[in-house]
C-alpha positions in Angstrom: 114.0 137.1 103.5 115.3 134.3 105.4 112.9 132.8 108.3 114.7 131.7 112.0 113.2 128.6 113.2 115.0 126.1 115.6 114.2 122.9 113.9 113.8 121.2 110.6 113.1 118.1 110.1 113.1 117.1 106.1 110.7 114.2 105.6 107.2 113.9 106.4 106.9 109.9 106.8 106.7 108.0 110.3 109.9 108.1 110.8 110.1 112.4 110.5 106.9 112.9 112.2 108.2 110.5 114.8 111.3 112.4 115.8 109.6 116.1 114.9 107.4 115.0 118.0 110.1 114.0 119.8 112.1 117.1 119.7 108.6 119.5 119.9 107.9 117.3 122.9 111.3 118.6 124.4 110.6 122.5 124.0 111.7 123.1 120.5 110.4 125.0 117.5 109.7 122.5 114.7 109.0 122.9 111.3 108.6 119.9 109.2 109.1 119.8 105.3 107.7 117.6 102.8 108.4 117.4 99.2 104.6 115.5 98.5 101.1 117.2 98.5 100.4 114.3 101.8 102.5 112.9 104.4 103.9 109.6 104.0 103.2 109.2 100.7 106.3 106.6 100.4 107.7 104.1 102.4 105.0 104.5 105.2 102.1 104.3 103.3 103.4 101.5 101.4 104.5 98.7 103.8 102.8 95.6 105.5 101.8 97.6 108.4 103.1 95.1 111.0 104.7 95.7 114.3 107.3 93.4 114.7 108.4 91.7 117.6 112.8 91.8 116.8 113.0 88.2 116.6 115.0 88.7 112.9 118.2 90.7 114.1 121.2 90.1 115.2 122.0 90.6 118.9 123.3 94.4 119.9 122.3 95.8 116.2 120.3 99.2 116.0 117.5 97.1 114.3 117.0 94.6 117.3 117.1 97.6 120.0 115.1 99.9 118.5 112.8 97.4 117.4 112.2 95.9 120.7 111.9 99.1 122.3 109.7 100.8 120.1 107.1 98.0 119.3 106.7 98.3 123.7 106.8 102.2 123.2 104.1 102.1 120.1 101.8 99.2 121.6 101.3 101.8 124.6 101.4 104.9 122.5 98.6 103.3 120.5 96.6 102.4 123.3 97.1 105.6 124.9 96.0 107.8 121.7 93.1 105.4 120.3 95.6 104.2 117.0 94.0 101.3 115.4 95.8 98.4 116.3 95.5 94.7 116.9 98.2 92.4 118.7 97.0 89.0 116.2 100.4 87.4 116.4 102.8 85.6 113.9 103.2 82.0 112.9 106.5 81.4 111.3 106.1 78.1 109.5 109.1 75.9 108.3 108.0 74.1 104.9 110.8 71.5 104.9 112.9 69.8 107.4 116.1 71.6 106.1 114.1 74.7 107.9 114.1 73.5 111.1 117.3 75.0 112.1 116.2 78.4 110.8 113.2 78.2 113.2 115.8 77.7 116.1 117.8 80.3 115.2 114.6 82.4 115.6 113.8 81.0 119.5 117.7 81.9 120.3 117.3 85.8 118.4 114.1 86.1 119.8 115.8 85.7 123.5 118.4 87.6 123.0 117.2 90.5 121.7 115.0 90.5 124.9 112.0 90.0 122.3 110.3 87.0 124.4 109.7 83.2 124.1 108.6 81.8 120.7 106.9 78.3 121.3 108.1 75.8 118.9 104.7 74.1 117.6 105.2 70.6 116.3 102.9 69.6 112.4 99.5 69.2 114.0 99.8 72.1 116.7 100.5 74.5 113.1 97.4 73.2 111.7 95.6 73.8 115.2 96.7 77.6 115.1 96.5 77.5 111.0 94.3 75.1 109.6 95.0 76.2 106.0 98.6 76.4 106.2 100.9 73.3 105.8 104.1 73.5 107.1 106.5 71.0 109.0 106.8 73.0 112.0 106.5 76.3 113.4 107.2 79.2 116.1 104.4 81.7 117.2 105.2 85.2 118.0 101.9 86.4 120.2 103.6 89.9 120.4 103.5 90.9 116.6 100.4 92.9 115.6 99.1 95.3 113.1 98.4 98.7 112.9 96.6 101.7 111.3 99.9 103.9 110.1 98.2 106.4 108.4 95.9 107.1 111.6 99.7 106.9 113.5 101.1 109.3 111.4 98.4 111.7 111.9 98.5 111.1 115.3 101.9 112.1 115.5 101.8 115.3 113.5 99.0 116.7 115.7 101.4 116.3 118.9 103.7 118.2 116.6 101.1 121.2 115.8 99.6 120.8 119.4 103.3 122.0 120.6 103.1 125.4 117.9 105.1 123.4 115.0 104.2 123.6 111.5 104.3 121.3 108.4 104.8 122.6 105.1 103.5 120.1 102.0 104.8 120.7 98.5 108.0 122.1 100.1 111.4 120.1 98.5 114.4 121.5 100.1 116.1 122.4 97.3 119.8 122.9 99.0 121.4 123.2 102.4 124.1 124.6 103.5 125.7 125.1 106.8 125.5 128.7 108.1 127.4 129.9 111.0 126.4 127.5 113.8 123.2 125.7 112.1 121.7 125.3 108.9 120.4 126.8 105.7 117.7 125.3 103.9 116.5 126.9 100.8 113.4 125.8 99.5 111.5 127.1 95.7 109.3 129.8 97.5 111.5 130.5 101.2 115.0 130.4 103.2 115.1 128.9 106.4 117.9 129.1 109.1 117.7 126.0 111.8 120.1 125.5 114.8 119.1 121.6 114.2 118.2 119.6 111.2 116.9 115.9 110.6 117.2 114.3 107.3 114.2 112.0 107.4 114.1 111.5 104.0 113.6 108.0 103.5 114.3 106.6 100.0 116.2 109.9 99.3 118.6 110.0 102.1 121.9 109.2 100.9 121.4 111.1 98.0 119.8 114.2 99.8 123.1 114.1 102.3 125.5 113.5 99.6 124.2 117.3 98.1 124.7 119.2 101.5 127.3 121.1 101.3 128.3 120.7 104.7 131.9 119.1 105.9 131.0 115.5 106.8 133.8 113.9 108.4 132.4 110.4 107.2 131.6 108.5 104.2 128.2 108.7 102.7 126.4 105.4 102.3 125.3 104.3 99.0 121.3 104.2 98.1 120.1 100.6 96.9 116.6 100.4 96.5 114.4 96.6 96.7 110.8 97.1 94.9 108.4 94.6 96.6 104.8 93.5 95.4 101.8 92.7 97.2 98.4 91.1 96.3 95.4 90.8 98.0 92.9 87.8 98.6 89.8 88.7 97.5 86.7 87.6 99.7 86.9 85.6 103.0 90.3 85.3 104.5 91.0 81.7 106.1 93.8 83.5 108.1 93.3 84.7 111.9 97.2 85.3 112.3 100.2 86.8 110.3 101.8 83.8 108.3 105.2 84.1 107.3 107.8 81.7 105.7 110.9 81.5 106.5 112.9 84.7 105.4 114.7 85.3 102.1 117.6 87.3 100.7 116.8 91.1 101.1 113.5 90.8 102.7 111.1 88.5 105.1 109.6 86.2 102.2 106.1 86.6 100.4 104.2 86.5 103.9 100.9 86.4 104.9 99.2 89.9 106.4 96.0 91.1 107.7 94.6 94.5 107.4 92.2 95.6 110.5 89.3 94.2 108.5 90.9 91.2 108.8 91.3 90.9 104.9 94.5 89.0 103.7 97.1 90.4 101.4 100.2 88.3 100.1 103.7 89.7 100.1 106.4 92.0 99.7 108.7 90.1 96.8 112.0 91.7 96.1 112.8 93.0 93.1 116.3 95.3 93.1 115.9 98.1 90.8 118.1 101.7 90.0 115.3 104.3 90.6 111.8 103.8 92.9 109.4 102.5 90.8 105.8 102.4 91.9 104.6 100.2 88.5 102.6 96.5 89.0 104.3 94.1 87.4 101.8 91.1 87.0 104.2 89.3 85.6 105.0 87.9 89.4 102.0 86.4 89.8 103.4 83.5 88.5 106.0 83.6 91.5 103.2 84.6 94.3 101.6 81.9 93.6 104.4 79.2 94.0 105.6 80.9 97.0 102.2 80.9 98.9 101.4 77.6 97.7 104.7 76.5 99.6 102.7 76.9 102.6 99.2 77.6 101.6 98.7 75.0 99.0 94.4 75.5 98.6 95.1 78.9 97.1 92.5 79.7 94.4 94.7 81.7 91.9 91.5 83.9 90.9 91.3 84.9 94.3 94.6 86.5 93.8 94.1 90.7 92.9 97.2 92.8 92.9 97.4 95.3 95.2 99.8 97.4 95.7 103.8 98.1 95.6 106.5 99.6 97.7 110.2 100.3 97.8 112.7 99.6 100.3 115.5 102.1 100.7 118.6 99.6 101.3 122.4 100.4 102.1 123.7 97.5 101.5 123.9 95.9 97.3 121.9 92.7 96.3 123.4 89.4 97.7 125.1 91.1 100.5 124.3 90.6 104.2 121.7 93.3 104.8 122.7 96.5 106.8 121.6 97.8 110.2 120.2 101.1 110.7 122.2 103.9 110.4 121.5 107.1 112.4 124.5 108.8 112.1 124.6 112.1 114.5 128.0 114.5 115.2 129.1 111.9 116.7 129.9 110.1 113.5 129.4 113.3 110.8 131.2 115.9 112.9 128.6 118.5 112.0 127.0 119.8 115.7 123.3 119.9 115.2 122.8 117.1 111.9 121.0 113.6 111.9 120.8 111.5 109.6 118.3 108.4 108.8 119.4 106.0 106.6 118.2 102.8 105.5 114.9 103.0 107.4 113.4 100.0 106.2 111.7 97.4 108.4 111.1 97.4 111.1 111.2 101.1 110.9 107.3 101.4 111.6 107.4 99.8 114.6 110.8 101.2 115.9 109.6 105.3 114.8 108.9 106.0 118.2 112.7 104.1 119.9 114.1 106.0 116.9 112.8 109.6 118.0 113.9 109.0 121.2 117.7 108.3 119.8 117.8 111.3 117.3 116.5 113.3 120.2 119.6 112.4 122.2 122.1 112.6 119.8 120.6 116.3 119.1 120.2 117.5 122.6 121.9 114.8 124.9 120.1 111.9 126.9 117.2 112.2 129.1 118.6 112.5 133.3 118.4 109.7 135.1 114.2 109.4 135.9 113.0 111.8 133.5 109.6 111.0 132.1 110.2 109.5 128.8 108.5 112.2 126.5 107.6 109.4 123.7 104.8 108.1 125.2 103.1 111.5 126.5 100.7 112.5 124.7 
């Protein structure tokens, strides 16, 4: 027997609890599936946990808008709802003189991307703000914090169940199809028919739309996917902000972050592999510890644990200039009622709530002129 619902959103990770709030929020029937036994068993459970502030990005690209937007939507959505969260603000540090121009590249993004000032801080101001970090020169982001995302996400899907949706764990959607005007979504133990449908499934998204069979008008982007490390500092940490180098190929450098306990963790590498692979290598430690030397050079190497690891669903191939989001609605497909998230990586925590608001609008139109934005009701 084949169930009627109105919407389906397929992913159960920040970003798909984000927009399944969204679109509950605007009157519709939701029903969220996920593949794993918990939500956000993947990329949102295995990230730095930062909000960023959009100071990487170039000007007028998806990352720098939504980024900008949601870090103010998701600072007063966390304040609003109790999230754990704490604005600790960024020191980017330049190690070498050769790095100084990267710094003002970051004032000049930072401004236009409408994501505020970032005071340049001369040798001994860095040492003022950082007193274990060495570093030529820096720029301080005050707006960057950190945040609970597993108390977010849970947040998020009980506005979803407070507005009669439903989440359904250990659910893969098996194959979809398009049925009359919507969707058909066939799962191991039901059928479900949807007039809209969100693919929100993260590491799997290219792949996932590539096996529709639906008539996309568009090409499919290719899945590329960056494994990235992280180690913790065991004991005191000598950090009271996020430290972070300057950024690399494929990711933001092995950085400096804080959890709400204020412990430090070291991190993400990048490491391009074919599949998502969740092993620790401890081979890298090796490379940790030159990297964090470059700007923390008292680092005790037995201090150094590893932690954890997490994959980064790219669209663009190694050595290429990275990709912006893609949220490709009919619009771009030409299937009415489709979304499509692909290459969520960061700063897709901190832009989950900007990003709802988008998929929402591509689904159903844009808010009128003075409507209350729904994202930040509770």
């Amino acid at each position: 027997m084949v169930e009627q619902v109105d919407t389906v959103v397929i992913g159960a990770g920040v970003i798909g609890l984000a927009c399944a709030r969204a679109l509950a929020h605007a009157g519709r029937e939701v029903v969220i599936l996920e593949r794993h036994t918990h939500i956000g068993e993947e990329i949102s459970s295995r990230n730095s946990e930062v909000i960023h502030a959009g100071i990487y990005y170039p000007e007028h690209s998806a990352k720098a808008q939504l980024c900008v937007r949601g870090k103010e939507l998701l600072y007063r959505y966390c304040a609003d709802h109790q999230i754990p969260h704490q604005r600790c603000g960024k020191l980017i540090v330049a190690t070498s003189d050769s790095q100084l121009d990267v710094l003002r590249d970051y004032q000049r993004r930072a401004r236009l991307n409408g994501a505020g000032e970032l005071p340049w801080l001369e040798q001994e101001a860095v040492r003022r703000l950082e007193p274990a970090v060495r570093g030529v020169a820096g720029v301080y982001s005050e707006t960057t914090g950190i945040i609970d995302s597993h108390a977010l996400m849970e947040s998020l899907l009980g506005a979803v169940e407070e507005r009669s949706g439903a989440l359904a764990l250990g659910t893969n959607a098996l194959h979809v199809a398009s049925a009359g005007t919507g969707f058909r979504i066939e799962t191991a133990d039901l059928e479900l028919e949807a007039n809209l449908l969100v693919n929100a499934t993260g590491l799997s998204a290219p792949t996932f739309a590539a096996q529709m069979d639906v008539e996309h008008r568009d090409g499919l982007p290719q899945a590329y996917y960056a494994k990235g490390h992280y180690y913790q500092l065991s004991g005191p940490s000598p950090f009271s902000h996020l430290v972070y180098p300057i950024a690399e190929a494929g990711g933001l450098g092995v950085h400096v972050t804080l959890d709400l306990g204020g412990a430090a963790r070291f991190g993400p590498d990048v490491r391009w592999c074919d599949e998502p692979d969740y092993q620790f290598d401890e081979s890298t430690r090796e490379d940790f510890v030159s990297a964090i030397r470059s700007y923390y050079p008292d680092l005790d190497e037995s201090r150094l644990q590893p932690g954890y690891t997490g994959v980064r669903p790219k669209i663009s191939p190694p050595g290429s200039t990275a990709a912006d989001f893609s949220i490709r609605g009919p619009a771009e497909h030409g299937v009415p009622g489709l979304v499509h998230l692909f290459g969520i990586e960061s700063p897709g925590l901190t832009a989950c709530l900007a990003i709802a608001e988008r998929v929402k609008a591509q689904l159903l139109g844009p808010d009128p002129p003075g409507a209350f934005v729904t994202e930040v009701q509770p």
